[in-house]
mmCIF file of the N, C-alpha and C atoms, coordinates in Angstrom:
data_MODEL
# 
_entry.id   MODEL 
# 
loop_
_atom_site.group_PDB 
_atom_site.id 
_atom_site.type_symbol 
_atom_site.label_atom_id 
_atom_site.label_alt_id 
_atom_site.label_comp_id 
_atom_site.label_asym_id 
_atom_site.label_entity_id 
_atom_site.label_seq_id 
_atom_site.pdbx_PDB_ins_code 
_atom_site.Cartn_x 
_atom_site.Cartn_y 
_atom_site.Cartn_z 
_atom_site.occupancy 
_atom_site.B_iso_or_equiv 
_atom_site.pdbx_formal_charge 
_atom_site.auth_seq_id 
_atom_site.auth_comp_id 
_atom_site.auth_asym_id 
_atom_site.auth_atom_id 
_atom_site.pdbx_PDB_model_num 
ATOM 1   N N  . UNK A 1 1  ? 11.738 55.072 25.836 1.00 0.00 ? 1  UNK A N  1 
ATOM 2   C CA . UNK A 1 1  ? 13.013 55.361 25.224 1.00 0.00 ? 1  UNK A CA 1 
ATOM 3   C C  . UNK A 1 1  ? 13.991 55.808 26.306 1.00 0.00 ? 1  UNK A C  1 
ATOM 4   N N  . UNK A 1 2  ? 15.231 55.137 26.190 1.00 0.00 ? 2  UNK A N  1 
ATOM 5   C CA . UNK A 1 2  ? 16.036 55.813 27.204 1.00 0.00 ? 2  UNK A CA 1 
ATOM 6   C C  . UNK A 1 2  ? 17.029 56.746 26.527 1.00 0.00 ? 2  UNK A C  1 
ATOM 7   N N  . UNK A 1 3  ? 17.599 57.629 27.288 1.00 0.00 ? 3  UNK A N  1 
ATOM 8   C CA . UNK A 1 3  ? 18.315 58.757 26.992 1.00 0.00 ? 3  UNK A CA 1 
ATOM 9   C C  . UNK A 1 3  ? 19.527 58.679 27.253 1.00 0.00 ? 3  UNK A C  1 
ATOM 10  N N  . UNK A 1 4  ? 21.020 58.760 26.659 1.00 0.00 ? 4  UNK A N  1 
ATOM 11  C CA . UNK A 1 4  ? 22.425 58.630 26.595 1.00 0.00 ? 4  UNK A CA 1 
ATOM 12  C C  . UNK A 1 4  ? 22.456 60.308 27.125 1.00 0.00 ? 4  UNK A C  1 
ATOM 13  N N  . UNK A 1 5  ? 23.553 60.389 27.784 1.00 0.00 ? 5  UNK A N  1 
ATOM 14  C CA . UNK A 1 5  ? 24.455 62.093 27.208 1.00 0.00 ? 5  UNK A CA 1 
ATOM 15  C C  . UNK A 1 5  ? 25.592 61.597 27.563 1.00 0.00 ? 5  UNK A C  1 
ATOM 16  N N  . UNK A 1 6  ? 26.194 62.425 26.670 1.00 0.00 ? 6  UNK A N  1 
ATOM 17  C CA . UNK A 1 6  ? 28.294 62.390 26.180 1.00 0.00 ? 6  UNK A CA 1 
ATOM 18  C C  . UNK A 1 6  ? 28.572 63.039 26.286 1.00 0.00 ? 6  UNK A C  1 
ATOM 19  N N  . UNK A 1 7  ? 29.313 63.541 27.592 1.00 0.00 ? 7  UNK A N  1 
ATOM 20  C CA . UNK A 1 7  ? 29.911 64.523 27.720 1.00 0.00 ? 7  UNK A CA 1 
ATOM 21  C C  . UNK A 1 7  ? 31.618 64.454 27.608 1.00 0.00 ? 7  UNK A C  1 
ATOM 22  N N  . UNK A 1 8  ? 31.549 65.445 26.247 1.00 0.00 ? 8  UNK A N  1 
ATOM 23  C CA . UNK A 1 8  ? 32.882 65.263 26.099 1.00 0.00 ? 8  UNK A CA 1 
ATOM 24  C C  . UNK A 1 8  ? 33.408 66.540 24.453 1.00 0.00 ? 8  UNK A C  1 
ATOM 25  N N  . UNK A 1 9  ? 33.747 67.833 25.578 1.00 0.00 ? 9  UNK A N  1 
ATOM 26  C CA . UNK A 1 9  ? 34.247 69.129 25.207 1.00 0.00 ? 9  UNK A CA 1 
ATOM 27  C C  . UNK A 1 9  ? 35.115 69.468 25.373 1.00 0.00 ? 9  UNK A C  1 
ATOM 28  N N  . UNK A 1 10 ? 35.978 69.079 25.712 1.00 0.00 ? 10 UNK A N  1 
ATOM 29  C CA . UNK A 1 10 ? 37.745 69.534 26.106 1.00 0.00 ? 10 UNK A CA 1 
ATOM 30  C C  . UNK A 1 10 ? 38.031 69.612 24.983 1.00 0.00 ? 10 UNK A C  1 
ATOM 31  N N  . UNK A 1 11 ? 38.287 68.983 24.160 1.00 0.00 ? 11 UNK A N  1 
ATOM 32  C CA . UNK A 1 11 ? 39.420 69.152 23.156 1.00 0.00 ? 11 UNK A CA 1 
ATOM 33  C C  . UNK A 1 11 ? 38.874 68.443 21.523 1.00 0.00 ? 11 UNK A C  1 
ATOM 34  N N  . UNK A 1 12 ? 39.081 68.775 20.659 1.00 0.00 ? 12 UNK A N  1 
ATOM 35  C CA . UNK A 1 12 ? 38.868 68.180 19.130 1.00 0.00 ? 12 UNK A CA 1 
ATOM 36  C C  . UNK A 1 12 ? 39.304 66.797 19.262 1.00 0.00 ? 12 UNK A C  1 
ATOM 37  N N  . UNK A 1 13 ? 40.108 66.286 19.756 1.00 0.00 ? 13 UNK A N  1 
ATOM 38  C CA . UNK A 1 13 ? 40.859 64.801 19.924 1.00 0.00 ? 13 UNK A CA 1 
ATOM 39  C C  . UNK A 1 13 ? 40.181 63.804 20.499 1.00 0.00 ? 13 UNK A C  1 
ATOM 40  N N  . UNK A 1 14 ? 39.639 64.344 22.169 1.00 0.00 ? 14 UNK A N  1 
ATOM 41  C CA . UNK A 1 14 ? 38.677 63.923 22.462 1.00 0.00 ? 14 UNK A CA 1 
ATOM 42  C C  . UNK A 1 14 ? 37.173 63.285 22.006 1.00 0.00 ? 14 UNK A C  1 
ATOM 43  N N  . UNK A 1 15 ? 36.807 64.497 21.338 1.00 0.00 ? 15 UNK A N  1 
ATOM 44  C CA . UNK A 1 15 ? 35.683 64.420 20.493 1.00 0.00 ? 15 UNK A CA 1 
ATOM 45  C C  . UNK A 1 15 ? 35.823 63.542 19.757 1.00 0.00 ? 15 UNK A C  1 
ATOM 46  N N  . UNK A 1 16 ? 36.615 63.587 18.358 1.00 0.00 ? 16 UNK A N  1 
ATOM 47  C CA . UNK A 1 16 ? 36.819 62.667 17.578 1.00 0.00 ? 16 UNK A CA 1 
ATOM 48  C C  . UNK A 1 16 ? 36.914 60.641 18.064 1.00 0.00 ? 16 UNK A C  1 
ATOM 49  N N  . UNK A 1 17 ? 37.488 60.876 19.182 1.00 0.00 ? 17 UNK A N  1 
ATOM 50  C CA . UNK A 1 17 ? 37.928 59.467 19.450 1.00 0.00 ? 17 UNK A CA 1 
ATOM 51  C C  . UNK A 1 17 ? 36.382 58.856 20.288 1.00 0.00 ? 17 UNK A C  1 
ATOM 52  N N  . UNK A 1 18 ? 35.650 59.616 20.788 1.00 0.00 ? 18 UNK A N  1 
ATOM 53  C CA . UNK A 1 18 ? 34.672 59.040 21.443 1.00 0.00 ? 18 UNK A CA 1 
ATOM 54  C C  . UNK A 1 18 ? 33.399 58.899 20.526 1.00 0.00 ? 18 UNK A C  1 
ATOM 55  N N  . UNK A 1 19 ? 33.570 59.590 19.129 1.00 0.00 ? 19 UNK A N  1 
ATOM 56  C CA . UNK A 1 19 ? 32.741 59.134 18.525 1.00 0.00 ? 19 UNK A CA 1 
ATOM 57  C C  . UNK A 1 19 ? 31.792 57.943 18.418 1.00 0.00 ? 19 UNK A C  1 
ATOM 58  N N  . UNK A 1 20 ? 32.852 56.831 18.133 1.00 0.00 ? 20 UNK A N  1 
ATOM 59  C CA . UNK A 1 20 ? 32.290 55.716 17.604 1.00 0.00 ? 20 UNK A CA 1 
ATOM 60  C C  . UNK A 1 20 ? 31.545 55.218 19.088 1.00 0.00 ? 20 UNK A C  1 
ATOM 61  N N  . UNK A 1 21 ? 31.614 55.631 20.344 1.00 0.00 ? 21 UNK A N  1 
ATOM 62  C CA . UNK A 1 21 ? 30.440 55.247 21.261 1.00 0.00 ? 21 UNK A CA 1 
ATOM 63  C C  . UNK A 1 21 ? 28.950 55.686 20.901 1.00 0.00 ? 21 UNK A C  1 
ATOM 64  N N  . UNK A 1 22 ? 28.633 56.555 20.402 1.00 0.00 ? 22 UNK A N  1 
ATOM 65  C CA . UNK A 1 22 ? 27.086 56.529 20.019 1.00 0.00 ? 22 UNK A CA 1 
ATOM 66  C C  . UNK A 1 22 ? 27.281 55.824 19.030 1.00 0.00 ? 22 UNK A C  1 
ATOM 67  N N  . UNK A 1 23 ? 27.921 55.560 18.214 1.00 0.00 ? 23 UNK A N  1 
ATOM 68  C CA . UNK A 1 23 ? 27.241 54.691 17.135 1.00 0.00 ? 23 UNK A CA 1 
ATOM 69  C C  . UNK A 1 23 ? 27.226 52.958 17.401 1.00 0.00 ? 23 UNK A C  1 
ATOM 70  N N  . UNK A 1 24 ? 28.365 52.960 18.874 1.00 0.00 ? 24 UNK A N  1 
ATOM 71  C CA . UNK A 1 24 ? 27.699 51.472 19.112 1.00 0.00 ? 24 UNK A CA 1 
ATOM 72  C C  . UNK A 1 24 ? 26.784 51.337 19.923 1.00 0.00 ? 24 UNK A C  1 
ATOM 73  N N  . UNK A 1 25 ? 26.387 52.491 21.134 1.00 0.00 ? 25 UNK A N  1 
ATOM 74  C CA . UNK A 1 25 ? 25.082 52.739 21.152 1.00 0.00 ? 25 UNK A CA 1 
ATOM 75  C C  . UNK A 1 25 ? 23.959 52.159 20.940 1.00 0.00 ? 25 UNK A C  1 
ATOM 76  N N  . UNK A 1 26 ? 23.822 52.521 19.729 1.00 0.00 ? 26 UNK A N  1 
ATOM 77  C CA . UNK A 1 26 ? 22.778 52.839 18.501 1.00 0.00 ? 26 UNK A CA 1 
ATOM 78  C C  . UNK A 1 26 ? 22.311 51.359 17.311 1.00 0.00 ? 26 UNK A C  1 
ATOM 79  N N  . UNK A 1 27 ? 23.515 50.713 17.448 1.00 0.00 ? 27 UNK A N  1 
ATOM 80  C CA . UNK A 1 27 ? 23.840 49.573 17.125 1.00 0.00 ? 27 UNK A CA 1 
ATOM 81  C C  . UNK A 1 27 ? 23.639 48.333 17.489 1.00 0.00 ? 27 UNK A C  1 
ATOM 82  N N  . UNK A 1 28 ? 24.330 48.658 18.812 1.00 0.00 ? 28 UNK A N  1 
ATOM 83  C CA . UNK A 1 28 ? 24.468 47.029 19.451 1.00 0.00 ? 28 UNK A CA 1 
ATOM 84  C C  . UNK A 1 28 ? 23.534 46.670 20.460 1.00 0.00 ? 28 UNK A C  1 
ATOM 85  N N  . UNK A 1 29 ? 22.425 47.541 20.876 1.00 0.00 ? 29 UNK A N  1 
ATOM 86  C CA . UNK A 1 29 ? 21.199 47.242 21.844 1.00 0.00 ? 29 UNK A CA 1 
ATOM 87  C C  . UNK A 1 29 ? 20.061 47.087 21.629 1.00 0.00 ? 29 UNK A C  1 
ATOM 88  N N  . UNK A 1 30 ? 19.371 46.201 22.002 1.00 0.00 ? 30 UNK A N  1 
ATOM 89  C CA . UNK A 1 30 ? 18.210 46.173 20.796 1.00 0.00 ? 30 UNK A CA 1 
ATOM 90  C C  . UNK A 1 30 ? 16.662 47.339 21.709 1.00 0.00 ? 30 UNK A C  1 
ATOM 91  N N  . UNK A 1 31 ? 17.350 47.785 22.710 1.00 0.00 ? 31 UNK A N  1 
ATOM 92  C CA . UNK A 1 31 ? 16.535 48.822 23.350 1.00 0.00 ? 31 UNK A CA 1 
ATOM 93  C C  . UNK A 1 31 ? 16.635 50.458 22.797 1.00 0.00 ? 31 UNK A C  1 
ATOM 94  N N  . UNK A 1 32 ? 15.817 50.935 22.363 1.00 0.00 ? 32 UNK A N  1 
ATOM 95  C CA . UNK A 1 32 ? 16.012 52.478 21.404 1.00 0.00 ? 32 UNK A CA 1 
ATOM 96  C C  . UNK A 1 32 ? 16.513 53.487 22.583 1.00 0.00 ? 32 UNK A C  1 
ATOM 97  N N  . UNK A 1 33 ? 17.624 54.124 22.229 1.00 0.00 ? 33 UNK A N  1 
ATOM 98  C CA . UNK A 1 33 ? 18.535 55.089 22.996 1.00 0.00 ? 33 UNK A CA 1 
ATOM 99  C C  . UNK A 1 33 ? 18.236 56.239 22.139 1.00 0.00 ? 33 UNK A C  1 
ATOM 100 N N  . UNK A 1 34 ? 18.226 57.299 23.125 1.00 0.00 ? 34 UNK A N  1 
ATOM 101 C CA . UNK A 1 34 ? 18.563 58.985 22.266 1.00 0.00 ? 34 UNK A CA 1 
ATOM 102 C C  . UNK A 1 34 ? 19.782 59.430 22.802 1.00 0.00 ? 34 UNK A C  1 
ATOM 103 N N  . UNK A 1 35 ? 20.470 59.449 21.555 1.00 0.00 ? 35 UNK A N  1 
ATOM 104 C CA . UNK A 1 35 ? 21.721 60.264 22.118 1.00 0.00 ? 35 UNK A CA 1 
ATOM 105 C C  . UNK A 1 35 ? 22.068 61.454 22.319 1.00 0.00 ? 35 UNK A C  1 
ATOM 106 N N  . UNK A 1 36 ? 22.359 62.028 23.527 1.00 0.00 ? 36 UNK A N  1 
ATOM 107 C CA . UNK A 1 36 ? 22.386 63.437 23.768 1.00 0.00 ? 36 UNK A CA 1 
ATOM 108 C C  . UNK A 1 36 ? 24.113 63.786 23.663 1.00 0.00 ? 36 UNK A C  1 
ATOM 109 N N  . UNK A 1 37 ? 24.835 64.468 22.600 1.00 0.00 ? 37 UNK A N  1 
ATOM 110 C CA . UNK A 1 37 ? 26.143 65.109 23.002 1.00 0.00 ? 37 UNK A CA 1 
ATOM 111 C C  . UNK A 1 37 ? 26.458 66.578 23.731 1.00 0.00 ? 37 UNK A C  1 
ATOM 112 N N  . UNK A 1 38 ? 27.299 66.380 24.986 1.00 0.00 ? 38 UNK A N  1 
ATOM 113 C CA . UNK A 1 38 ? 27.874 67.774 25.201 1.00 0.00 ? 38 UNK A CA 1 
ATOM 114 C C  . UNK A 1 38 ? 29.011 67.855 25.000 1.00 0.00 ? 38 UNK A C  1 
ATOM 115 N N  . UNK A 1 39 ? 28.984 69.786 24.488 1.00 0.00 ? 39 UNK A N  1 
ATOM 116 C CA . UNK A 1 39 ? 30.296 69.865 23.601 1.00 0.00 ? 39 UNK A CA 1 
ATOM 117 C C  . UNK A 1 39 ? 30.004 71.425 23.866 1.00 0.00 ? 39 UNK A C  1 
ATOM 118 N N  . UNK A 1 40 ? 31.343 72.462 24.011 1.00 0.00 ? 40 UNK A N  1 
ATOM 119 C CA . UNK A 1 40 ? 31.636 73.484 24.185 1.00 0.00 ? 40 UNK A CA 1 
ATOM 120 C C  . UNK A 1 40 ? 31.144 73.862 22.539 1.00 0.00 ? 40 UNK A C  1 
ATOM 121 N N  . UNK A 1 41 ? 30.756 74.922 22.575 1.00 0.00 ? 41 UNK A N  1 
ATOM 122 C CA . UNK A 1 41 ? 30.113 75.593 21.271 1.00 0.00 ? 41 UNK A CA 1 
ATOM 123 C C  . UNK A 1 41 ? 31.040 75.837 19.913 1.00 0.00 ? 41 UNK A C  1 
ATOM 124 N N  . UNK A 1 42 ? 32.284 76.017 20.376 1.00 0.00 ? 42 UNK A N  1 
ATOM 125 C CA . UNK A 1 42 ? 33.601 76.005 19.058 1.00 0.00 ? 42 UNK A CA 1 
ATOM 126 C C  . UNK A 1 42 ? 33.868 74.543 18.367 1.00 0.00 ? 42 UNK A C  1 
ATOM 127 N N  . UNK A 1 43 ? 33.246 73.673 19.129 1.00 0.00 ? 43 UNK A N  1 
ATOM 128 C CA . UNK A 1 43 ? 33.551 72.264 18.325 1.00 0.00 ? 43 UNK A CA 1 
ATOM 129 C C  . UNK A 1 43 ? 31.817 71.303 17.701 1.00 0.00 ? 43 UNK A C  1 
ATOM 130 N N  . UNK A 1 44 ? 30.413 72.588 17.655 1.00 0.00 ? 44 UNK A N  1 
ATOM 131 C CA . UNK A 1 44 ? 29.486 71.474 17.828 1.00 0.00 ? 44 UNK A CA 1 
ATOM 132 C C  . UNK A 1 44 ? 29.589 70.900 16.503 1.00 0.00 ? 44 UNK A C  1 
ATOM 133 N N  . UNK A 1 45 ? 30.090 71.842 15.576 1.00 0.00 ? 45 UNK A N  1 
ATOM 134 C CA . UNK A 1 45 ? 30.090 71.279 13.904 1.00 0.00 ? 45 UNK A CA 1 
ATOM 135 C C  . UNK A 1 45 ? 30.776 70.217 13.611 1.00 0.00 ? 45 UNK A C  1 
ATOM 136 N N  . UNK A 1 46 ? 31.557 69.969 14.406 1.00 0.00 ? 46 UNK A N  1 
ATOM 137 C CA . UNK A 1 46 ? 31.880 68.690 14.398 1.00 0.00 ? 46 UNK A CA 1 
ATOM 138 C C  . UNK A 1 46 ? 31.210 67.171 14.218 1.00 0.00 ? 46 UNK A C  1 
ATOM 139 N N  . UNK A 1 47 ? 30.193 67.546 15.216 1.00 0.00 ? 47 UNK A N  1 
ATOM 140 C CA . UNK A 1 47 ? 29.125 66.344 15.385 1.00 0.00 ? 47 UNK A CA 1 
ATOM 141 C C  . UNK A 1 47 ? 27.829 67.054 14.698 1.00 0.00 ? 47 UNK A C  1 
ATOM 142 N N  . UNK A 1 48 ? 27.362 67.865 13.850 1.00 0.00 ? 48 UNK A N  1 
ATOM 143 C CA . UNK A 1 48 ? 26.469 68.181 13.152 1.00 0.00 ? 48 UNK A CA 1 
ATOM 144 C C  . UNK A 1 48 ? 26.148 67.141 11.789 1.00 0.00 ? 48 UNK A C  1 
ATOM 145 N N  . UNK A 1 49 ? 25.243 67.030 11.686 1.00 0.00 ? 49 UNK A N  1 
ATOM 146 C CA . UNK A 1 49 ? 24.904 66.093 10.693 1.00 0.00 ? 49 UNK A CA 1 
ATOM 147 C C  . UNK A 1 49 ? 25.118 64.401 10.919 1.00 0.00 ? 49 UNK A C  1 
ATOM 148 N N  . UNK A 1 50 ? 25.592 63.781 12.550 1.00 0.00 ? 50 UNK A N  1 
ATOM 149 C CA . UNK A 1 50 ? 25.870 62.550 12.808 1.00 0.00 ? 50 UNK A CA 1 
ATOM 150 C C  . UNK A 1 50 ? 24.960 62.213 13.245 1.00 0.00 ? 50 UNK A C  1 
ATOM 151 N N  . UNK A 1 51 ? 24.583 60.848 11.915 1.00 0.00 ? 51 UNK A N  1 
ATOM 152 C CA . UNK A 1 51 ? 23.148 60.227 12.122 1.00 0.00 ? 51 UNK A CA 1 
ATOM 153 C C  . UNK A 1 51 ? 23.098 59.494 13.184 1.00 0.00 ? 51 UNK A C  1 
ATOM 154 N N  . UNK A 1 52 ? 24.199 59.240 14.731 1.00 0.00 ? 52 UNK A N  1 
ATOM 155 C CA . UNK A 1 52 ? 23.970 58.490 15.468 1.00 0.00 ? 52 UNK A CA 1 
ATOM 156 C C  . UNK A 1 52 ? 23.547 59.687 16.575 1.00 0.00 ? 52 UNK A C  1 
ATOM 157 N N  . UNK A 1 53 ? 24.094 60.779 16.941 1.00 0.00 ? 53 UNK A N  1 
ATOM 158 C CA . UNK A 1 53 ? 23.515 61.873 17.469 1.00 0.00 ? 53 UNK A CA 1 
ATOM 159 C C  . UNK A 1 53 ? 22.195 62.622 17.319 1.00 0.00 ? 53 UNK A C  1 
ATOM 160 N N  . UNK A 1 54 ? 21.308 62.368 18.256 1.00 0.00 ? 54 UNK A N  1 
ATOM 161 C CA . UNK A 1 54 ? 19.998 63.136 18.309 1.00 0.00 ? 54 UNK A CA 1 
ATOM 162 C C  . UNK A 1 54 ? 19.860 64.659 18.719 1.00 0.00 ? 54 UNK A C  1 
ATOM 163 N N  . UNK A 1 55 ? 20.613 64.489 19.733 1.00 0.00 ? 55 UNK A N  1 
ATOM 164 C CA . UNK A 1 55 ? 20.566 65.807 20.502 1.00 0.00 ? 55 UNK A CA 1 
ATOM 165 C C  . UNK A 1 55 ? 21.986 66.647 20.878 1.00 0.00 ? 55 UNK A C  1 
ATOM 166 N N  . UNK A 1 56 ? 22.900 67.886 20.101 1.00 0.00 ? 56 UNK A N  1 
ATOM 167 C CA . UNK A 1 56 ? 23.730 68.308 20.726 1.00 0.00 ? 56 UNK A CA 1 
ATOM 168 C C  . UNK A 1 56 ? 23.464 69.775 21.528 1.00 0.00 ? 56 UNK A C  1 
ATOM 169 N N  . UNK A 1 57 ? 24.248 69.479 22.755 1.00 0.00 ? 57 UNK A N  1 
ATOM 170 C CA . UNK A 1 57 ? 24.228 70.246 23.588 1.00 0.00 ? 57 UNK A CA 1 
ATOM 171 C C  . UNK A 1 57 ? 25.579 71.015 23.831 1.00 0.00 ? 57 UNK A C  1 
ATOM 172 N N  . UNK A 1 58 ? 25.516 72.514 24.143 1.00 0.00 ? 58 UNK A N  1 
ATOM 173 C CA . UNK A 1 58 ? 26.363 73.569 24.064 1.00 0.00 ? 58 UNK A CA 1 
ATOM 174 C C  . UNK A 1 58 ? 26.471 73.605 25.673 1.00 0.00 ? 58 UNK A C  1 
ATOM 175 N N  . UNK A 1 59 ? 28.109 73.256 26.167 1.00 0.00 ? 59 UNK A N  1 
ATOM 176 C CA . UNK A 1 59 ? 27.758 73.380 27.775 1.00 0.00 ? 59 UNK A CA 1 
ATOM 177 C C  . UNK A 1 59 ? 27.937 75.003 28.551 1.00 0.00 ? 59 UNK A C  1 
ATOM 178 N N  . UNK A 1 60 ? 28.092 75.536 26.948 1.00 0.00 ? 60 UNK A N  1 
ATOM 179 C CA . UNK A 1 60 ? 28.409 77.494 27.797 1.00 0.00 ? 60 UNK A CA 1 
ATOM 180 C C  . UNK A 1 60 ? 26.609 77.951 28.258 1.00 0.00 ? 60 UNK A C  1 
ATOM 181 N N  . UNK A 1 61 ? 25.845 76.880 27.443 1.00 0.00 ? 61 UNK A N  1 
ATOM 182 C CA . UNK A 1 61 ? 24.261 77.059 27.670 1.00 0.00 ? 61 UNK A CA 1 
ATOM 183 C C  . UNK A 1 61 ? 23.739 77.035 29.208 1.00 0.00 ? 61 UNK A C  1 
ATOM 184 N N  . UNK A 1 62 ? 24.844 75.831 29.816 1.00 0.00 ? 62 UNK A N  1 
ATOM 185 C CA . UNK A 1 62 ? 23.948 75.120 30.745 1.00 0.00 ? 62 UNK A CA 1 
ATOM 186 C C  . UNK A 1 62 ? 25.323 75.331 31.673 1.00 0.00 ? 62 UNK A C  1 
ATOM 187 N N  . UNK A 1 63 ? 25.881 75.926 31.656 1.00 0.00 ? 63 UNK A N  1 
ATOM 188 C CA . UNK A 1 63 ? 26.997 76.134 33.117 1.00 0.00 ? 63 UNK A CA 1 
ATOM 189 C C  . UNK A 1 63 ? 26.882 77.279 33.900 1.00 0.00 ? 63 UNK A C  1 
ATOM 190 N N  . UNK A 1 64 ? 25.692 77.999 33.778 1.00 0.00 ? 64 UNK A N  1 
ATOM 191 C CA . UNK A 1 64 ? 25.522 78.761 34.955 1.00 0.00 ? 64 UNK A CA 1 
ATOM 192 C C  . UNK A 1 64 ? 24.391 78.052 35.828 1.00 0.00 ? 64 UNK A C  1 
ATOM 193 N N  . UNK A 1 65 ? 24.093 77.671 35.047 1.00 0.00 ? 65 UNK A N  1 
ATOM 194 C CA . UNK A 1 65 ? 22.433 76.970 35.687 1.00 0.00 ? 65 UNK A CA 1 
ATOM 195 C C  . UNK A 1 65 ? 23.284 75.989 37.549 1.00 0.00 ? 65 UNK A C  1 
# 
């Protein structure tokens, strides 16, 4: 299985518009992808419950590292 990540937390606008890339993703390859999203923690509900998203990621988690 190969692994996607989306990084893309700046802004609600952002988010919204890059959506529809995991779902063509997910769609249009006949090789199985996991999709990983990053997203600043005030916007993850956004992408909660999107059946093309596997994995969201909080980048206040992973920016000291």
């Amino acid at each position: 299985m190969k692994k996607v990540l989306i990084i893309r937390g700046s802004a609600i606008g952002d988010i919204v518009e890059c959506l529809p890339v995991a779902s063509a993703i997910k769609n249009n390859f006949d090789e199985e992808f996991e999709i990983h999203w990053m997203v600043r923690r005030k916007f993850k509900k956004i992408l909660e419950g999107n059946r093309f998203i596997d994995k969201i990621l909080c980048y206040e988690d992973y920016k000291d590292l």
